[in-house]
N, C-alpha and C positions, 0 to 999 in steps of 0.2 A: 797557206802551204799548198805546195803543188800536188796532182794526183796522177796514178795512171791505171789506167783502165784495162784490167786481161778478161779474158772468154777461155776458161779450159774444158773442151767437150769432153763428154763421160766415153765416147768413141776416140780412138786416135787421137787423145790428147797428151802424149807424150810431149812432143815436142812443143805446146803453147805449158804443160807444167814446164820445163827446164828453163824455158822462156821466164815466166813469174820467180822459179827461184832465183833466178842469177841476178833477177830485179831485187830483190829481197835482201837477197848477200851481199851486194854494191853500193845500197842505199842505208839510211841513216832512217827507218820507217818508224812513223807515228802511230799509225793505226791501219788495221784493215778490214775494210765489211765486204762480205762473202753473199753471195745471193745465189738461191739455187732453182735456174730455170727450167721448168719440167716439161719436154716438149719430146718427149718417147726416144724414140734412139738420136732424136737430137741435141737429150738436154744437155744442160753445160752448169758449169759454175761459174761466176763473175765476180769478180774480182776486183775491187778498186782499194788501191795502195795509197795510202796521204803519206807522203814524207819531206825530211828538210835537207833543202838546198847545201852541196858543198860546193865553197870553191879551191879548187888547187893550190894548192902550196908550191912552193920553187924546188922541193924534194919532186913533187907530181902524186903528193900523199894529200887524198881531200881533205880540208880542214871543214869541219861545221859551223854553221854561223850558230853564233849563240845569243845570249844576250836579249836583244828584243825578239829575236825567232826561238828563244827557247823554248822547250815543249812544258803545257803546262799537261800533266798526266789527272789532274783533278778534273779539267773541264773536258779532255777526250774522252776520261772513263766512265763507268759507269759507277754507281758509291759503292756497290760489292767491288769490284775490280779495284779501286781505289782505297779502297781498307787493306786488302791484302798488298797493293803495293805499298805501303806507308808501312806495314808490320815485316815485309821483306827488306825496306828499306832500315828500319831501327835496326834488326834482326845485323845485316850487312855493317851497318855503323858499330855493333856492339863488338863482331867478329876481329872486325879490322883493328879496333880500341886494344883488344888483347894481343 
């Protein structure tokens, strides 16, 4: 899966946040590890985004690839992360059922 890499400084980081979200909200994201470098009025957080590939459809509406890129959420997560998404998912299957 493809990543990208942001730098949001704890100074005048507005504009690299709005940057990350807009990445966030546009993309189809798998995971994200956050790092946080302590370098006094320099430091920053760091960012790297893994997400999956769309390609356009003839609407111009992304379609996701699925199938052999689907995401496997067991082997991104970690087993607590991974219990709780397996009990939100039952949880959503039961909802929907009724």
């Amino acid at each position: 899966m493809p990543f990208q890499m942001f730098l949001v400084p704890v100074l005048y980081g507005d504009e690299a946040t709005q940057e990350l979200n807009a990445f966030i909200a546009s993309h189809r994201v798998a995971h994200i590890e956050r790092k946080w470098i302590d370098q006094g009025t320099l430091s920053a957080w760091a960012f790297c985004v893994e997400y999956v590939l769309a390609s356009p459809t003839r609407d111009g509406h992304p379609r996701f690839q699925l199938g052999r890129n689907r995401i496997d959420y067991k082997t991104i997560s970690s087993p607590d992360e991974f219990t709780i998404f397996s009990l939100l998912r039952e949880l959503r299957k039961e909802l929907s059922q009724q």
